[in-house]
BALOBA-1460 file (C-alpha; in Angstrom, 3 decimals):
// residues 372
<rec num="1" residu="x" x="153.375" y="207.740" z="120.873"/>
<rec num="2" residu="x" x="151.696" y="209.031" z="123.912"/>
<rec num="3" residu="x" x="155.359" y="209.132" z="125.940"/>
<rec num="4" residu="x" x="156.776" y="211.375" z="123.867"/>
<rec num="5" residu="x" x="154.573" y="213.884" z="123.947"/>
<rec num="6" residu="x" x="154.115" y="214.047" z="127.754"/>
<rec num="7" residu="x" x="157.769" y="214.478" z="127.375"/>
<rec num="8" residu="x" x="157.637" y="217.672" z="125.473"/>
<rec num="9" residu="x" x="154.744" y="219.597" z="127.236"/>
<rec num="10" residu="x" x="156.776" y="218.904" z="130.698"/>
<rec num="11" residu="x" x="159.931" y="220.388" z="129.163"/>
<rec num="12" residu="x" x="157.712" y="223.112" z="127.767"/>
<rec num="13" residu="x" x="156.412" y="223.770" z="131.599"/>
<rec num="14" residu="x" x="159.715" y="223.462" z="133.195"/>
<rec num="15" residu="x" x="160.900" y="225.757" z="130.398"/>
<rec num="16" residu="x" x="158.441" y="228.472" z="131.172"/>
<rec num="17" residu="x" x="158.893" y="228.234" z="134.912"/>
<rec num="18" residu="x" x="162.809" y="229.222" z="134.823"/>
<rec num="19" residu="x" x="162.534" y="232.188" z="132.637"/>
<rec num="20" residu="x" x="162.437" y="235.358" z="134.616"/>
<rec num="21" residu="x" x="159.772" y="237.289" z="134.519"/>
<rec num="22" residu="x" x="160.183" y="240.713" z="133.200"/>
<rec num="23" residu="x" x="159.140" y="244.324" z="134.348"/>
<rec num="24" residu="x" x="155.722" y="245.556" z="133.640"/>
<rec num="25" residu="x" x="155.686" y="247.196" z="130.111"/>
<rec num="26" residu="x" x="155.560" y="251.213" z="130.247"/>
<rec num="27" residu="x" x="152.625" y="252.522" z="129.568"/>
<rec num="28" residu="x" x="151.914" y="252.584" z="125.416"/>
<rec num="29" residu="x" x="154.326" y="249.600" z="124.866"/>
<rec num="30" residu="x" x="154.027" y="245.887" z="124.680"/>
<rec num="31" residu="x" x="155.865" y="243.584" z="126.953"/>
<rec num="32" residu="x" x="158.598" y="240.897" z="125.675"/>
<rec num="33" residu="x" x="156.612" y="237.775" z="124.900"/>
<rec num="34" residu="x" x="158.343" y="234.725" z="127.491"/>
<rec num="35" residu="x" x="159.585" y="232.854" z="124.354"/>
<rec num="36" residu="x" x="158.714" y="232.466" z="120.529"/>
<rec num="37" residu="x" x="156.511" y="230.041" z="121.041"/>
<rec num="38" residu="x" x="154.074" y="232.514" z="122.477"/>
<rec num="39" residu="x" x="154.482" y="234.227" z="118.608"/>
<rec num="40" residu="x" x="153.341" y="231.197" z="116.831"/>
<rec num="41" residu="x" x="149.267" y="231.476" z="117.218"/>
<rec num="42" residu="x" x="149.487" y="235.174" z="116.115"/>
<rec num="43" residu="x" x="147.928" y="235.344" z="112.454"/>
<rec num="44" residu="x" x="148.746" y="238.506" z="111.014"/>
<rec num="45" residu="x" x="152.326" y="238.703" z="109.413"/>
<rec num="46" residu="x" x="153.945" y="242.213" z="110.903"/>
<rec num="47" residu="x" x="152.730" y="241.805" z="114.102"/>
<rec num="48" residu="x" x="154.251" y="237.357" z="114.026"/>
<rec num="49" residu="x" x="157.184" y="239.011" z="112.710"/>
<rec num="50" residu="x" x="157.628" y="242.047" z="115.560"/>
<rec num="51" residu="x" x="156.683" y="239.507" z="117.964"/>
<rec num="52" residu="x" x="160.070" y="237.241" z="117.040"/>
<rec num="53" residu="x" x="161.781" y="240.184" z="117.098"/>
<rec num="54" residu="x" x="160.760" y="241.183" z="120.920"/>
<rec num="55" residu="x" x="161.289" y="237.140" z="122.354"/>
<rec num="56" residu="x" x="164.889" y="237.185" z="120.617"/>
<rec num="57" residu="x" x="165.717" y="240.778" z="121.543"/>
<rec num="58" residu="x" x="166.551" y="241.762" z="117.834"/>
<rec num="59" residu="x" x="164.317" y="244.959" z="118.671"/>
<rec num="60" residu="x" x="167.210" y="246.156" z="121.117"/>
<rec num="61" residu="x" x="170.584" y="245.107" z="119.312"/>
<rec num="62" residu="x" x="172.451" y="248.347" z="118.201"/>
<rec num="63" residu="x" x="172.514" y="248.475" z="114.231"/>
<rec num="64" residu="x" x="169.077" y="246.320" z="114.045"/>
<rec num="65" residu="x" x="166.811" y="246.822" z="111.613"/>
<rec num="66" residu="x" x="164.891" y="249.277" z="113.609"/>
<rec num="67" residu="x" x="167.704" y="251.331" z="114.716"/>
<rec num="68" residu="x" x="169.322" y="251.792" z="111.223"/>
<rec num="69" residu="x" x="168.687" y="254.763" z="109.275"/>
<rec num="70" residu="x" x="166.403" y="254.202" z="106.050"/>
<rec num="71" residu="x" x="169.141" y="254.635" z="103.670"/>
<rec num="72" residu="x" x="169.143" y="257.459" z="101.166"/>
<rec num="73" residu="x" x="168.130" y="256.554" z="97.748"/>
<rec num="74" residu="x" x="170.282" y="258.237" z="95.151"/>
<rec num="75" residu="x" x="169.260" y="258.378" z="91.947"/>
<rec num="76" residu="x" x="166.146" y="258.348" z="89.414"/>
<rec num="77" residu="x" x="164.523" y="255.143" z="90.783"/>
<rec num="78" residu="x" x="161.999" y="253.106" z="88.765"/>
<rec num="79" residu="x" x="159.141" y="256.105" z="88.456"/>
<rec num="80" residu="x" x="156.128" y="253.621" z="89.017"/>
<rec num="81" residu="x" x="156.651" y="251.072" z="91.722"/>
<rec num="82" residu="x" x="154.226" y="251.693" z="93.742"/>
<rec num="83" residu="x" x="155.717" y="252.018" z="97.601"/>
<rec num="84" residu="x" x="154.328" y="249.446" z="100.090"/>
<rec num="85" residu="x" x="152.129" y="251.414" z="103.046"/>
<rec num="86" residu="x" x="153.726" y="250.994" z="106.245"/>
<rec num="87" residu="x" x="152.447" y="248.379" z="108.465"/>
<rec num="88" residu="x" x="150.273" y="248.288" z="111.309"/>
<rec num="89" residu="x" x="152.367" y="248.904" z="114.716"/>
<rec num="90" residu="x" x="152.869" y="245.699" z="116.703"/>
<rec num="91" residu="x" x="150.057" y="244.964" z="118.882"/>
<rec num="92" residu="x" x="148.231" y="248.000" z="118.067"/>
<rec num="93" residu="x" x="145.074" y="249.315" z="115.437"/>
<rec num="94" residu="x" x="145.787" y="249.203" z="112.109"/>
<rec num="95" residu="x" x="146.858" y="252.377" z="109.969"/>
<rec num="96" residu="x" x="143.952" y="253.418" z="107.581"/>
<rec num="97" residu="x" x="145.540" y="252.767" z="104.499"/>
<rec num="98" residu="x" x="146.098" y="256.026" z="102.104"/>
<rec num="99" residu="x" x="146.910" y="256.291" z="98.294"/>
<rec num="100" residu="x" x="149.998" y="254.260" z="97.094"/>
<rec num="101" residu="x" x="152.455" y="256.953" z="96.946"/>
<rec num="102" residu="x" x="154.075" y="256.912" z="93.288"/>
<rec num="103" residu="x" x="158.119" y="257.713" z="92.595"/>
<rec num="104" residu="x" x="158.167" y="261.442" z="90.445"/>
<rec num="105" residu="x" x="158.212" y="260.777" z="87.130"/>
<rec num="106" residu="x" x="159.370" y="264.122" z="86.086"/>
<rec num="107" residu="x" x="161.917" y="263.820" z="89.220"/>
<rec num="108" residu="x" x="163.030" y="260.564" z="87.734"/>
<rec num="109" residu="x" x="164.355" y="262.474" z="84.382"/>
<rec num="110" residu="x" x="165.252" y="265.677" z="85.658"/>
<rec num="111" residu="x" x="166.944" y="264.776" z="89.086"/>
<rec num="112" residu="x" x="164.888" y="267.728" z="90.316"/>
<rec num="113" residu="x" x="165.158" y="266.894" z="93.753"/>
<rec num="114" residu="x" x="168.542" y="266.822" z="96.084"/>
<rec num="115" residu="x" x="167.881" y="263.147" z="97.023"/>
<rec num="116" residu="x" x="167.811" y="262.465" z="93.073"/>
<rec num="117" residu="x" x="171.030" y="264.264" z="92.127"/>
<rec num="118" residu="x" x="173.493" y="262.657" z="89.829"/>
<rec num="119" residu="x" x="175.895" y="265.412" z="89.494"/>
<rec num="120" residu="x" x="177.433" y="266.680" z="86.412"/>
<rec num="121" residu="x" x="179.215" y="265.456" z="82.852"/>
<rec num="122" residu="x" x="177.102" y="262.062" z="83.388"/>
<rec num="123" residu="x" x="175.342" y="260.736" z="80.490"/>
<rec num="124" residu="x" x="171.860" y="260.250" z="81.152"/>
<rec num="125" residu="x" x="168.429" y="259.288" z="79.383"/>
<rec num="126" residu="x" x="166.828" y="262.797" z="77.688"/>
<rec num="127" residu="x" x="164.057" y="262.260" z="74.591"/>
<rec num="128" residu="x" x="162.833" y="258.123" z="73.678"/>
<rec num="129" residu="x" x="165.410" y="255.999" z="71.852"/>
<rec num="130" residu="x" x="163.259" y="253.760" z="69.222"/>
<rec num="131" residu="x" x="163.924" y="251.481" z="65.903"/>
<rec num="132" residu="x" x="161.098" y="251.283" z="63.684"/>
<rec num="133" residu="x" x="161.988" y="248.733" z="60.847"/>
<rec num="134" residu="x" x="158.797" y="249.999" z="59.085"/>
<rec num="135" residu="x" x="157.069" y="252.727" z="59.303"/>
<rec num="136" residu="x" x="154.444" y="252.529" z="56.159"/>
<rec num="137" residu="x" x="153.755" y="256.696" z="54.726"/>
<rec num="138" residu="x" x="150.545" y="257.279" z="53.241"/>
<rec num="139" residu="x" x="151.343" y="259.443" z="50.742"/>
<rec num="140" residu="x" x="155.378" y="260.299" z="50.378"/>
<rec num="141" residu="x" x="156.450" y="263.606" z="49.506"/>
<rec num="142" residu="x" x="157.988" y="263.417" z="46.442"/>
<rec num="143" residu="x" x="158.664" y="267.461" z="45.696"/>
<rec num="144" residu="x" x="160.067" y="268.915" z="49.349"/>
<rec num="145" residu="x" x="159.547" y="272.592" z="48.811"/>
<rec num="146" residu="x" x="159.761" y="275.990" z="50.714"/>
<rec num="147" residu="x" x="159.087" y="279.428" z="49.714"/>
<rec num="148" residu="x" x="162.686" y="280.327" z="50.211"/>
<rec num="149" residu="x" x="164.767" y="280.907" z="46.628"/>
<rec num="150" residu="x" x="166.553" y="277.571" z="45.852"/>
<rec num="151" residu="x" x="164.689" y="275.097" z="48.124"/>
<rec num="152" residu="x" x="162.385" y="273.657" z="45.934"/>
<rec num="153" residu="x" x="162.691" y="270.198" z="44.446"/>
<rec num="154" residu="x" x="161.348" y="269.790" z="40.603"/>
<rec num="155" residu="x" x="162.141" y="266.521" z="39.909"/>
<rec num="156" residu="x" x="160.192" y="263.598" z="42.247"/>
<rec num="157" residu="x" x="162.183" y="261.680" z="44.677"/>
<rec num="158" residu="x" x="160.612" y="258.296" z="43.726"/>
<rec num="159" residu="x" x="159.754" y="257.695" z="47.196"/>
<rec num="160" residu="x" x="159.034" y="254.344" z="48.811"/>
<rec num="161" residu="x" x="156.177" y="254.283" z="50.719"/>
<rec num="162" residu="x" x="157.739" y="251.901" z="53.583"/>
<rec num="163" residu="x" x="160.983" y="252.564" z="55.495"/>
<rec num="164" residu="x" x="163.052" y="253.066" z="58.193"/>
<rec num="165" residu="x" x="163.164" y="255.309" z="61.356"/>
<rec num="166" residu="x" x="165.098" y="255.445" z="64.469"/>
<rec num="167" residu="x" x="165.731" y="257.924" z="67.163"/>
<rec num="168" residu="x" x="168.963" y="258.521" z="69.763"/>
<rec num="169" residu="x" x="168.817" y="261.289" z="72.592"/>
<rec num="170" residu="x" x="170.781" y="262.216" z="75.512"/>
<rec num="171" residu="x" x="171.760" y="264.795" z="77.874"/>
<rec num="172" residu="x" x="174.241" y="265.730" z="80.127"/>
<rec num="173" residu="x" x="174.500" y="268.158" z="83.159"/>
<rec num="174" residu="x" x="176.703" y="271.014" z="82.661"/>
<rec num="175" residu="x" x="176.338" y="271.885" z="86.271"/>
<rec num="176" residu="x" x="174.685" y="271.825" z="88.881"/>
<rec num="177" residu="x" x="172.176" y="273.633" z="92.018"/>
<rec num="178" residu="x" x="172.797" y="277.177" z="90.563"/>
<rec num="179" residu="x" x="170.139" y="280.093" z="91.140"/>
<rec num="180" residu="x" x="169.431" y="279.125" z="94.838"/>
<rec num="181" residu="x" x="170.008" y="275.736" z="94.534"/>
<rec num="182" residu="x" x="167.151" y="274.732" z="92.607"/>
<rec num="183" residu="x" x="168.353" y="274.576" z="89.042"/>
<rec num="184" residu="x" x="170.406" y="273.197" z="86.823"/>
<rec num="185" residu="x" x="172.413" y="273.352" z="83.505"/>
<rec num="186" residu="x" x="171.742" y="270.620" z="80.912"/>
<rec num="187" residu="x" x="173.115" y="270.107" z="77.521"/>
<rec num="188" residu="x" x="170.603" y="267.663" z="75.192"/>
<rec num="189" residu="x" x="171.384" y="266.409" z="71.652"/>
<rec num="190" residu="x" x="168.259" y="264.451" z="69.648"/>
<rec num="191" residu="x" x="169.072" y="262.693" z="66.043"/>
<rec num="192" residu="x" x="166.098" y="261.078" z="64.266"/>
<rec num="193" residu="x" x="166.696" y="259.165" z="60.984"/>
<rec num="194" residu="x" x="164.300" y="258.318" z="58.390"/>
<rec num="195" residu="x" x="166.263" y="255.449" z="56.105"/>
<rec num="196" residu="x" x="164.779" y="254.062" z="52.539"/>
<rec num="197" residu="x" x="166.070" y="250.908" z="53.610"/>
<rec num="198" residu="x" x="163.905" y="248.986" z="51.008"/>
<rec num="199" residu="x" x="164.545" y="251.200" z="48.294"/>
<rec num="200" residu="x" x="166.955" y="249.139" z="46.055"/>
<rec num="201" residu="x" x="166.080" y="251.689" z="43.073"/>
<rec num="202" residu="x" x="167.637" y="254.575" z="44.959"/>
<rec num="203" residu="x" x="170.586" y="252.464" z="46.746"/>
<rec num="204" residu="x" x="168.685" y="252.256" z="50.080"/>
<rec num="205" residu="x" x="169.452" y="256.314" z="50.768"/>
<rec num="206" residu="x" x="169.050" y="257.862" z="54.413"/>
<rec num="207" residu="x" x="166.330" y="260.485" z="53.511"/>
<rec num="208" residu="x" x="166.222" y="262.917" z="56.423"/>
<rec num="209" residu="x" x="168.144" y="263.015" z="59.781"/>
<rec num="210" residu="x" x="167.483" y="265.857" z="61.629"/>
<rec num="211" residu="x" x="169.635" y="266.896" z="64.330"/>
<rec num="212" residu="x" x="168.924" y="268.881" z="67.980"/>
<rec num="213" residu="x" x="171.259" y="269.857" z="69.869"/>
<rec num="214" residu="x" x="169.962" y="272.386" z="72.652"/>
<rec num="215" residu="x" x="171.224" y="274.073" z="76.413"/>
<rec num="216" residu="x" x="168.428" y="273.812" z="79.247"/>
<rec num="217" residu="x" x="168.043" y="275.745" z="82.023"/>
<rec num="218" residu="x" x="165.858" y="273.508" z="84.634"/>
<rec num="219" residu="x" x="164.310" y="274.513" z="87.902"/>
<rec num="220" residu="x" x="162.194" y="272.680" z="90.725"/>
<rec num="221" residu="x" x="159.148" y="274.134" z="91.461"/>
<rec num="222" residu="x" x="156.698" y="272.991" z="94.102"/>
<rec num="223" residu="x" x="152.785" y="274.019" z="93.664"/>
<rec num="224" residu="x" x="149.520" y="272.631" z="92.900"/>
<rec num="225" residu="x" x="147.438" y="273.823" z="89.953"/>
<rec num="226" residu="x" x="143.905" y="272.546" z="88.655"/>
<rec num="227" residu="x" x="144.748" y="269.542" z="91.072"/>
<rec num="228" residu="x" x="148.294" y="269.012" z="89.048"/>
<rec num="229" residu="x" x="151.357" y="268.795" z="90.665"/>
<rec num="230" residu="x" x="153.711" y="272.017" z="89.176"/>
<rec num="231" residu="x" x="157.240" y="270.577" z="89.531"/>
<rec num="232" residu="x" x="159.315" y="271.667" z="86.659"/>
<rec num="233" residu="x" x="159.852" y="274.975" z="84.843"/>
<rec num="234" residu="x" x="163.277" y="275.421" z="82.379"/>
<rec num="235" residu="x" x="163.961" y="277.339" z="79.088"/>
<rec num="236" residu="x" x="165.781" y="275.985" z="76.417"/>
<rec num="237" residu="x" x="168.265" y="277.963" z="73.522"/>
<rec num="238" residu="x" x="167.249" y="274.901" z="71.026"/>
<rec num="239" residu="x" x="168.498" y="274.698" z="67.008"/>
<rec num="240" residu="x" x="167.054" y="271.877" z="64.518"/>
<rec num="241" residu="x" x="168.465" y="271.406" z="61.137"/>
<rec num="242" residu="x" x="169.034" y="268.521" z="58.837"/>
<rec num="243" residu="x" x="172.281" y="269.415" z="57.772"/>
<rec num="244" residu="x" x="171.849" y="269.172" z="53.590"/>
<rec num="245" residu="x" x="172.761" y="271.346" z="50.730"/>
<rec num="246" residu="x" x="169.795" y="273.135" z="48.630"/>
<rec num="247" residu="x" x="167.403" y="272.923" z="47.637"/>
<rec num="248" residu="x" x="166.809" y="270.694" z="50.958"/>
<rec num="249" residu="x" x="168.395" y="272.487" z="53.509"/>
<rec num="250" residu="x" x="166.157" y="273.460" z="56.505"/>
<rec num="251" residu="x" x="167.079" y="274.454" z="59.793"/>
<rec num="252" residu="x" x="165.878" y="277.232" z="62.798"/>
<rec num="253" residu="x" x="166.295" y="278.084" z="65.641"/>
<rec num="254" residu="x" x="164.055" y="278.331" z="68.965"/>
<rec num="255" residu="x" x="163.861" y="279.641" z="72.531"/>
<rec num="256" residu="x" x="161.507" y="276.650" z="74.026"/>
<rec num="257" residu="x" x="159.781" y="276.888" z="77.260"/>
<rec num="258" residu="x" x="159.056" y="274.552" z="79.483"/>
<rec num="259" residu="x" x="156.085" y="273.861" z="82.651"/>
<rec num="260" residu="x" x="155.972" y="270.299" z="83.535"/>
<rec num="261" residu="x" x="152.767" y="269.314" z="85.772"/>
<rec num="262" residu="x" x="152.677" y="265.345" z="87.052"/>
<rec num="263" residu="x" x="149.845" y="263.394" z="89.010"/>
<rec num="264" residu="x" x="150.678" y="259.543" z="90.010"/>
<rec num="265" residu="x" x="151.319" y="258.185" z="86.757"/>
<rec num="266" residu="x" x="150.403" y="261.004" z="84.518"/>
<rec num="267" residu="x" x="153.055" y="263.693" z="83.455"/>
<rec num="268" residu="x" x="151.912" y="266.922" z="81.434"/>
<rec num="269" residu="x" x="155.111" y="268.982" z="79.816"/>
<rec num="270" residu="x" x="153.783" y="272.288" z="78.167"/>
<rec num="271" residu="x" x="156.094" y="274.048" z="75.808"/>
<rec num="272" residu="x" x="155.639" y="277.405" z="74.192"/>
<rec num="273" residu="x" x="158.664" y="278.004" z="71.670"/>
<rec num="274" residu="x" x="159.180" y="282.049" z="69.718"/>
<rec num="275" residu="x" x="161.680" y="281.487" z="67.133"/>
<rec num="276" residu="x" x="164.439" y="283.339" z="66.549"/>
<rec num="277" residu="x" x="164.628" y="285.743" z="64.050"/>
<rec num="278" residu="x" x="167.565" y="284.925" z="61.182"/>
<rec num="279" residu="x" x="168.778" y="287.374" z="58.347"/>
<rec num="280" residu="x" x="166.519" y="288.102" z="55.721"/>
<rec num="281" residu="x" x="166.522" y="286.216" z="52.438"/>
<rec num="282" residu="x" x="168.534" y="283.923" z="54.213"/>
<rec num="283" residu="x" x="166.034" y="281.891" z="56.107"/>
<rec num="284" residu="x" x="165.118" y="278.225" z="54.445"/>
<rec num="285" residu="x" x="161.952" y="277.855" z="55.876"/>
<rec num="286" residu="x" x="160.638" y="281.161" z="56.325"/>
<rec num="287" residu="x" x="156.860" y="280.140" z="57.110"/>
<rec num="288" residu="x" x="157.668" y="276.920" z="59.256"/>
<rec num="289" residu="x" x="156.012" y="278.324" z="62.451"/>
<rec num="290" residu="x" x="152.941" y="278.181" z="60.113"/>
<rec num="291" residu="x" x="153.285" y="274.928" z="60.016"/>
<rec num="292" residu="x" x="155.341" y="273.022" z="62.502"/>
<rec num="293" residu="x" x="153.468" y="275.312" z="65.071"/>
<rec num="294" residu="x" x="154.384" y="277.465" z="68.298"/>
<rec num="295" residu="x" x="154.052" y="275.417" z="70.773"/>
<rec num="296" residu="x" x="153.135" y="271.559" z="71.863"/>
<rec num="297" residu="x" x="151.571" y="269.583" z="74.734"/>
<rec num="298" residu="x" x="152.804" y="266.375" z="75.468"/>
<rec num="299" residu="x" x="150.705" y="264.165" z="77.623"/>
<rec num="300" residu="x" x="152.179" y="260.772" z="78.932"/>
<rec num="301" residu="x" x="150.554" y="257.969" z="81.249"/>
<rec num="302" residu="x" x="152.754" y="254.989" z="82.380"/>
<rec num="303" residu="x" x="150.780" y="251.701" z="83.192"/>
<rec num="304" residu="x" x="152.423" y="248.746" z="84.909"/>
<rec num="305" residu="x" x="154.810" y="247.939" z="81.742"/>
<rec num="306" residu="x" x="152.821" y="249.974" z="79.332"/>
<rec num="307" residu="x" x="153.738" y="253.845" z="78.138"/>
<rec num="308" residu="x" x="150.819" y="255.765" z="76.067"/>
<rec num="309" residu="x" x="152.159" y="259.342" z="75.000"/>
<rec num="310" residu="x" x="149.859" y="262.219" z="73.022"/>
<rec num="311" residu="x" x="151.685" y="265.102" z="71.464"/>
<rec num="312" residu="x" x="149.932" y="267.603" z="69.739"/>
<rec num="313" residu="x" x="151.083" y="270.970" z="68.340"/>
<rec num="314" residu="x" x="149.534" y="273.449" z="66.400"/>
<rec num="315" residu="x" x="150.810" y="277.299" z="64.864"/>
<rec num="316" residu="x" x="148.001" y="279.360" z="67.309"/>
<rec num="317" residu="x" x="146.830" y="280.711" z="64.060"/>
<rec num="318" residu="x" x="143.147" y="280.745" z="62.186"/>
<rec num="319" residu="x" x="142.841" y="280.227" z="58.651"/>
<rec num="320" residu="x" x="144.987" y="279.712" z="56.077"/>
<rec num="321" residu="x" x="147.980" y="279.214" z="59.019"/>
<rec num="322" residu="x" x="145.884" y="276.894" z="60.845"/>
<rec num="323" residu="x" x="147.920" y="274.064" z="60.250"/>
<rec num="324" residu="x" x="149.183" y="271.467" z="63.426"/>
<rec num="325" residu="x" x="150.262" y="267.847" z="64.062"/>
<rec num="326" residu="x" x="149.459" y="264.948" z="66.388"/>
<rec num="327" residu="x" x="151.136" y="261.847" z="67.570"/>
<rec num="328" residu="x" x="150.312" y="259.158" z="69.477"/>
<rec num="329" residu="x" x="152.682" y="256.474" z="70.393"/>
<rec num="330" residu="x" x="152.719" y="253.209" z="72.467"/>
<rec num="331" residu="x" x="155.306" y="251.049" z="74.254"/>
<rec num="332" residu="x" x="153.953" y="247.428" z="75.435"/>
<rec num="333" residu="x" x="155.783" y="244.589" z="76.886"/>
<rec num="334" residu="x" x="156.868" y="241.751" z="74.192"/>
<rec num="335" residu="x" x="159.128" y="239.250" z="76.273"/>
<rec num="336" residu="x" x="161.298" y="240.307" z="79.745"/>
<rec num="337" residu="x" x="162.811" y="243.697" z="78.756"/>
<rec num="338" residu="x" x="162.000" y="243.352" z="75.316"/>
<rec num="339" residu="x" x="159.751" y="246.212" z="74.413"/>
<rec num="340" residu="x" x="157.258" y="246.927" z="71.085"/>
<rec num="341" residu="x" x="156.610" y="250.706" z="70.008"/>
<rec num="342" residu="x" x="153.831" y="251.664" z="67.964"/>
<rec num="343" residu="x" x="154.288" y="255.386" z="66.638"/>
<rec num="344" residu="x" x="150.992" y="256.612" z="64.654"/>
<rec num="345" residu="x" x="151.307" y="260.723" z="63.439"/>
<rec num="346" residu="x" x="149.220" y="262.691" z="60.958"/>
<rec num="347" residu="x" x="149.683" y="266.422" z="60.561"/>
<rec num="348" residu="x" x="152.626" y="268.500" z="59.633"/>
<rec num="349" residu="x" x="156.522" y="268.533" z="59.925"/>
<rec num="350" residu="x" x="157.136" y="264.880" z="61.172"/>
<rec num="351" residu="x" x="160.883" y="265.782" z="59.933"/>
<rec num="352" residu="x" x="162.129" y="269.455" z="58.426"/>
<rec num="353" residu="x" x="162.215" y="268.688" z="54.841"/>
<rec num="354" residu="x" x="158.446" y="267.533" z="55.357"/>
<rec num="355" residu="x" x="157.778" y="270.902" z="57.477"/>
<rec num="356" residu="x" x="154.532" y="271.657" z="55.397"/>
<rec num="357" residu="x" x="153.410" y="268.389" z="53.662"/>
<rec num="358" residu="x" x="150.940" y="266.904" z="55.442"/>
<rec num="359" residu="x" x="151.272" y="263.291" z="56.013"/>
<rec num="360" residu="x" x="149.679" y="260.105" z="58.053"/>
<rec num="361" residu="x" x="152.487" y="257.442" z="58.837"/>
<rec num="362" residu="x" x="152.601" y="254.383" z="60.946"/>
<rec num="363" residu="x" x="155.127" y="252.829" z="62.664"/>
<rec num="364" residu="x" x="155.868" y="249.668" z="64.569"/>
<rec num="365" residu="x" x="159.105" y="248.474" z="66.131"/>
<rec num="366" residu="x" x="161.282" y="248.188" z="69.568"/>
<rec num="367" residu="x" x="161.370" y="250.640" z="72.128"/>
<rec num="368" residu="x" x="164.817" y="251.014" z="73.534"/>
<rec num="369" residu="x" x="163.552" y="253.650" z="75.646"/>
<rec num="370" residu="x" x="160.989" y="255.370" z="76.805"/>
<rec num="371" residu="x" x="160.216" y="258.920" z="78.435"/>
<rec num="372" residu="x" x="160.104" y="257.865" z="82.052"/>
């Protein structure tokens, strides 16, 4: 066994002796190592792999890797893979590594940046799309009322305590870069069902579906407040109704706005809403600002496959009119893309006919998806 190994390190020599030598590197640069060999012993990763690179000449091919242009990512990208720092420069001290720099969340929904544009008519993701094959109430509303003439119920509606809920949204962009190139146009439509599925006394009945349709006005905006990120302001022209006959019609109409701050994986989306006014004695829910409030915070924070959100509204009144909601909700991994969704809310208006009952419900199902 000794032979053939004095046989290799003399071909090794010889081999080193007949490649040319090259010129001196310029100043700042490393020279061409003689042959890949010379890369094996080097421990760190990057610098093996550069090294490689410079014995092979990849380095100095046109269209290698580092000649090509980093190619233009198009679209809302997954909002919270974290981007790998750059490496260390061959042969030279290592960059201090910085914060992992998170994708826009807000940017991710609301294509608020050129690079994330989609253009228009598309169908894209707007408000969470759940099933909740239970959702347990604590204590039904059995007589919806309002203070409106005809829109109170007298005779109980024999509710079940357990059923159904599920929620669709989407928008689409009605155009595009308008008002200096930093809005945008959408149109958004939101249906939420509450279903009596178990209810074999009342021929399983869909209770309440409220429906949302609304026109957005979105902007970009770039500035730093309370060490938040400002990046999205828009007003809405938004109308909610649930489409029934009396005495359970309800409906109104809203102009919402909107001030959406972000920080890594937190988003905060402010929205102040005045509604507007309707004919007199014509209204169904006269008092529902009273109730379903004037405004709402909604506070999200994305972790690795894990989405906590905290909405809370309340009517900016003392008193009597001091009336609100909250709801927290959950989405958690179950199996691949398989998601659970745990939706907990107490307060008022959870749907319009339940505008001012005040009710504590639980729900557990499937996320199909989520806000970012």
């Amino acid at each position: 066994m000794i032979l053939p190994k004095a046989l290799r390190g003399l071909a090794l020599a010889l081999l080193f002796c007949f490649v040319p030598s090259s010129a001196p590197p310029a100043h700042g640069q490393e020279a061409a190592p003689s042959s890949a060999e010379a890369c094996v012993g080097i421990a760190a990763d990057a610098d093996r792999l550069a090294c490689y690179d410079r014995a092979l000449g990849r380095d100095r091919r046109p269209g290698s890797v580092a000649e090509a242009p980093a190619p233009e990512i198009v679209g809302p990208r997954p909002p919270l893979e974290l981007m790998a720092q750059p490496a260390p420069p061959a042969g030279g001290d290592a960059v201090e590594a910085g914060p992992p720099v998170v994708q826009s969340l807000l940017d991710s929904r609301w294509e608020l940046t050129r690079n994330a544009k989609l253009g228009t008519f598309g169908l894209r993701a707007y408000k969470p799309m759940y099933l909740l094959p239970a959702v347990y109430t604590e204590d039904p509303n059995q007589f919806p009322a309002s203070p409106a003439p005809g829109h109170s119920v007298a005779t109980s509606e024999q509710l079940d305590e357990v059923e159904a809920k599920f929620q669709i949204s989407f928008k689409t962009k009605l155009g595009q870069e308008i008002f200096g190139h930093r809005g945008d146009l959408w149109f958004g439509y939101t249906q939420s069902s509450r279903w009596q599925v178990y209810n074999s006394e009342l021929s399983r009945p869909f209770r309440e579906t409220n429906y949302e349709p609304e026109l957005l006005l979105v902007f970009h905006t770039r500035y730093r407040l309370l060490g938040l990120d400002g990046r999205l302001l828009g007003v809405s022209l938004n109308h909610q109704s649930n489409g029934k006959d009396l005495p359970y019609s309800r409906s109104w109409n809203r102009i919402i706005g909107m001030v959406g701050f972000e920080r890594q994986a937190w988003t905060l989306l402010v929205r102040p809403w005045w509604r507007l006014p309707e004919v007199a004695g014509e209204e169904d829910n006269p008092d529902i600002e009273d109730y379903v409030g004037r405004g709402d915070v909604l506070l999200v924070r994305r972790l690795r496959a894990h989405e906590i959100t905290l909405m809370a509204r309340h009517s900016l009144r003392g008193g009597e009119d001091s009336h609100g909601a909250v709801e927290l909700g959950w989405v958690f991994p179950i199996h691949r893309e398989l998601k659970g969704y745990l939706q907990v809310f107490h307060g008022y208006g959870e749907s319009l006919i339940d505008y001012n009952a005040s009710s504590t419900r639980i729900g557990l199902g499937i996320s199909l998806l989520e806000w970012y």
